[in-house]
C-alpha positions as CSV (number, residue, x, y, z in Angstrom):
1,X,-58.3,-33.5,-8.5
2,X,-57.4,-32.2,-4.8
3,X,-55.1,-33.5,-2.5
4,X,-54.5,-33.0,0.9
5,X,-50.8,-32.8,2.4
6,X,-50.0,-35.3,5.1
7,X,-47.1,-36.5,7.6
8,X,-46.0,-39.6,6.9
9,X,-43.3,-42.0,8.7
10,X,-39.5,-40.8,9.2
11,X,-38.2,-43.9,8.5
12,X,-40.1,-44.2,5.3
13,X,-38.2,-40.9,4.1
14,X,-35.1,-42.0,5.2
15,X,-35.7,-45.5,3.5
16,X,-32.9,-45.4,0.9
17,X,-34.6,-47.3,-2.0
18,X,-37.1,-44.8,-1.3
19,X,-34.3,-41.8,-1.6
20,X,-33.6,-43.9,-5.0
21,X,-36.7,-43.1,-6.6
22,X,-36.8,-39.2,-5.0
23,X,-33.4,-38.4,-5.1
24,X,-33.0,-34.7,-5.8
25,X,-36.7,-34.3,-4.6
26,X,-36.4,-35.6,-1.1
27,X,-32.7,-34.6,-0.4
28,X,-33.5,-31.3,0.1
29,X,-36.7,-31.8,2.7
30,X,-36.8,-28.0,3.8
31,X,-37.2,-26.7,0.4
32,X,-40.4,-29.2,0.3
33,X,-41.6,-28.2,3.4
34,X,-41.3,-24.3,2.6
35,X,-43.0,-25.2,-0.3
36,X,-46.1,-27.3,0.7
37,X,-47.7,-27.1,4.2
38,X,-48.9,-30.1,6.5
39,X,-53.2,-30.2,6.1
40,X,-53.2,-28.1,3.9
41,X,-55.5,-28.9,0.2
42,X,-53.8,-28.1,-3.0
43,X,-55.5,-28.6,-6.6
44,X,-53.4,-30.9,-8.8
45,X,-52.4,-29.2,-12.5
46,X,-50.7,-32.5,-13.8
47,X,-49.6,-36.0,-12.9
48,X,-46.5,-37.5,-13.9
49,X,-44.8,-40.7,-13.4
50,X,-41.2,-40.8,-12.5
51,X,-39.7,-44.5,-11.9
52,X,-42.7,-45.9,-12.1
53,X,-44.0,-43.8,-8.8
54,X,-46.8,-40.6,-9.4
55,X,-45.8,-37.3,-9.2
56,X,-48.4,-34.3,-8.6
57,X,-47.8,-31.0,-9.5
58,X,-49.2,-27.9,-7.4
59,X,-48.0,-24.8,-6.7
60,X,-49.1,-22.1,-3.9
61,X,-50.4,-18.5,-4.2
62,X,-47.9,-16.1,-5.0
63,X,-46.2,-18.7,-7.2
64,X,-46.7,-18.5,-11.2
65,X,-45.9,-22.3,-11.9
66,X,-46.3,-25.8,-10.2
67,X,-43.8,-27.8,-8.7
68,X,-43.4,-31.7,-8.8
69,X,-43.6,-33.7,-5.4
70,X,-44.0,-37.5,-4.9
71,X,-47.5,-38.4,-4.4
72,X,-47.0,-40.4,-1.2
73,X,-46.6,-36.9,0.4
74,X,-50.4,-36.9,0.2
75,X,-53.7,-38.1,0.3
76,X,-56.5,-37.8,-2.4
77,X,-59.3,-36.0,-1.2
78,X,-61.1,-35.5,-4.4
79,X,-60.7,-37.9,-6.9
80,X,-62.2,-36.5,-10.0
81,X,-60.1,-35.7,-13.4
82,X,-59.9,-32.6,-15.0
83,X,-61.8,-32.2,-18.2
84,X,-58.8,-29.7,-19.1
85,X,-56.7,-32.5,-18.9
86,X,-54.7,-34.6,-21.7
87,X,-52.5,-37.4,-22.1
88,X,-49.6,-37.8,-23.3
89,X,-46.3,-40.9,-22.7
90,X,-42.8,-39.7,-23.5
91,X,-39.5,-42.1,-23.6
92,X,-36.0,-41.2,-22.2
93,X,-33.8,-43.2,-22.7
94,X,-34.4,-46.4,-21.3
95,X,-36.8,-44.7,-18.9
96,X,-41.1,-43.4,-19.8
97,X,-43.0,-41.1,-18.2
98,X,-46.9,-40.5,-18.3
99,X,-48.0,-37.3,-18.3
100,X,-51.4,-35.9,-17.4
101,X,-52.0,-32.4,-17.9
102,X,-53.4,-29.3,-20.2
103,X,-53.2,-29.1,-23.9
104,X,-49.7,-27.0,-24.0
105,X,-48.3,-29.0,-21.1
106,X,-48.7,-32.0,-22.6
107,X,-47.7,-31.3,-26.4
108,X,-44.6,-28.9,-25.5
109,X,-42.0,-30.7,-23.8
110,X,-40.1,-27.2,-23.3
111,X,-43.5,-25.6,-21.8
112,X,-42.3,-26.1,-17.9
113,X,-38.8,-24.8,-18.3
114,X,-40.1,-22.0,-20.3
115,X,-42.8,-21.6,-17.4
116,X,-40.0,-21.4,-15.0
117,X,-37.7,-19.1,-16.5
118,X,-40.6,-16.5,-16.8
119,X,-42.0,-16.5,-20.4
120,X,-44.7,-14.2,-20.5
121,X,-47.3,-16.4,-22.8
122,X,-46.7,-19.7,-20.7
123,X,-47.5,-17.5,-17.3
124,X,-50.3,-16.5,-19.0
125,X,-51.3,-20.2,-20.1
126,X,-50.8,-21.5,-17.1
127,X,-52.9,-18.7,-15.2
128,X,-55.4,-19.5,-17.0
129,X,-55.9,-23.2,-17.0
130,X,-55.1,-22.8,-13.1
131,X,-58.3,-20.5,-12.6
132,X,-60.2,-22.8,-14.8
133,X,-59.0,-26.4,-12.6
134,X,-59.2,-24.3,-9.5
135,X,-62.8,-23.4,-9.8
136,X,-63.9,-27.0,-11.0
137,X,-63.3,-28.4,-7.5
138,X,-64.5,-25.4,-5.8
139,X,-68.1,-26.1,-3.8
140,X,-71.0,-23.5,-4.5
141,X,-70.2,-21.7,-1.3
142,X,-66.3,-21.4,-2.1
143,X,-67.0,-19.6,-6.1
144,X,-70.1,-17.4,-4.7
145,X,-67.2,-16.3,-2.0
146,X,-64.6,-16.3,-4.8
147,X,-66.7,-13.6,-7.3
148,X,-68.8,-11.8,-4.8
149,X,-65.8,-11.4,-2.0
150,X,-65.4,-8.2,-3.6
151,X,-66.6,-4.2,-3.0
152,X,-67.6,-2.1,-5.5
153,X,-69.2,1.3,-5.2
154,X,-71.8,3.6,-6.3
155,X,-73.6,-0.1,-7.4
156,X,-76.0,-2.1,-5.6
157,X,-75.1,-5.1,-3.2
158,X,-77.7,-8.1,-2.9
159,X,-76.8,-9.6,0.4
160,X,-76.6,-13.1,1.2
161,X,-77.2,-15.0,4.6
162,X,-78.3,-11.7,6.4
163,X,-81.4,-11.5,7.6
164,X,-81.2,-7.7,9.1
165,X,-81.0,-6.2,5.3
166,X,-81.0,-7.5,1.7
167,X,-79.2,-4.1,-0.1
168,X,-76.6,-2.5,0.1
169,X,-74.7,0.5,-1.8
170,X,-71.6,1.6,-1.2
171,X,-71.3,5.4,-2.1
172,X,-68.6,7.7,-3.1
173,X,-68.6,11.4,-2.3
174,X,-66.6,13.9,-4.3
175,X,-64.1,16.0,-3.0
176,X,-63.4,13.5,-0.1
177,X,-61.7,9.9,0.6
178,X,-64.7,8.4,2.4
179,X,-67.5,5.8,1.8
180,X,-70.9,5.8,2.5
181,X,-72.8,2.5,3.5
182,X,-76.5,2.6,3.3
183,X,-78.5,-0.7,4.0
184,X,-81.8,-1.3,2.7
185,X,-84.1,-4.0,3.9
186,X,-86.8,-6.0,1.8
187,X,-86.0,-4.1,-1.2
188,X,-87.4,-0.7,-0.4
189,X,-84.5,1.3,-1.3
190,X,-85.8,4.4,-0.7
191,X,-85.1,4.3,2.8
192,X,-82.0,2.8,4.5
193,X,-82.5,1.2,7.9
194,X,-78.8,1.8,8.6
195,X,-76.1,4.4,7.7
196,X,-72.4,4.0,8.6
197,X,-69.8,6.2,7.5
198,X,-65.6,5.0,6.7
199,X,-63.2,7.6,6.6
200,X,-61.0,5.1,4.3
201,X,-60.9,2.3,1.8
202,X,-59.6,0.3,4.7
203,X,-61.9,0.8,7.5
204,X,-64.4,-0.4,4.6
205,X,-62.8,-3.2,3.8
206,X,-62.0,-4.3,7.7
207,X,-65.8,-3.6,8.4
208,X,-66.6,-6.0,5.2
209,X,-64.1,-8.8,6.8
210,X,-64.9,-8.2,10.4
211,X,-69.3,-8.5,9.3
212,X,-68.3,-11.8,7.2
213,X,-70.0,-9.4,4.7
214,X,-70.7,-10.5,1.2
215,X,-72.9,-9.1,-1.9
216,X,-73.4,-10.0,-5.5
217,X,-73.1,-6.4,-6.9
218,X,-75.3,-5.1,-9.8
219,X,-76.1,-1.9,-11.4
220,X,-79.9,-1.7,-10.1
221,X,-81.7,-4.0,-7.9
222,X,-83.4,-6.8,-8.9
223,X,-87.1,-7.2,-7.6
């Protein structure tokens, strides 16, 4: 499930039954907006249900565990359920809450707070099952980007959506910091149409950037 932040009417934030439902979520407004950016899509790790009103939880990169905000702060833009996720209905009190989520989520009721104050294995958990939901709303062209956006050198490159070349190999030369790019074109890699030299790992990597450059490395070229 993805979801896509939106701005939604002042007075409806400032609507105190609404505050009622939010209140420690939506008193503090910056730390929400520092958090989660306007049009921007987040995947959705769990759904909870707080007073009766939805609750997704997303997080941003850089960040090692998800944060709760009301769902009227978005708008579903893709509607599928995870196949990671689990059920679960807890009771407080008088109060329930319905959780959707992963397997230690939603049997550990001490998994979040342990998430938060740093345990190692629930970072780990949580990595995990974030790679995993992350890549099951990806499109094709978002993973290919996601596993081939990468450089490796002294293997061979199989280009996609260039039609000047369809190898490359990136080579390393002893006793100096450079890289040598050598482009090869229907296959024949025995001679390179093209030959660029980078002084550094940088000037490689801003050439790869700049070229919108992308290749599915592997140890030998396939015919």
């Amino acid at each position: 499930m993805k979801v896509l932040r939106i701005k939604i009417a002042e007075e409806e934030i400032k609507d105190q039954k609404y505050l009622q439902k939010f209140n420690s979520t939506l008193e503090s407004r910056d730390q929400i907006d520092s958090w989660i950016n306007f049009d921007e899509e987040y995947t959705v790790y769990a759904i909870t249900t707080y007073k009766e009103e939805p609750i997704y939880w997303i997080t941003q990169d850089g960040v090692e565990y998800p944060g709760g905000f009301p769902a009227i702060l978005f708008k579903i833009t893709d509607h599928r359920m995870s196949k990671y996720w689990e059920c679960s209905l807890r009771f407080y009190s008088n109060e329930s809450e319905m959780l959707f989520s992963f397997n230690e989520m939603v049997n550990d009721p001490m998994f979040h707070e342990e998430l938060i104050d740093g345990c190692k294995d629930r970072i780990e958990v949580f990595a995990k099952y974030r790679d995993l939901m992350d890549r099951e709303f990806m499109t094709e062209d978002e993973l290919y980007d996601l596993d081939y956006d990468i450089i490796e050198t002294d293997k061979f490159g199989k280009v996609s959506d260039n039609p000047s070349f369809e190898y490359i190999k990136i080579i390393t030369i002893d006793n100096s910091d450079g890289y040598f790019l050598s482009m090869y074109k229907n296959g024949d890699l025995e001679n390179s149409i093209d030959d660029v030299w980078f002084d550094t790992y940088k000037e490689l990597e801003t050439y790869f950037d700049e070229t919108k450059l992308v290749a599915r490395w592997q140890e030998s070229p396939v015919p």
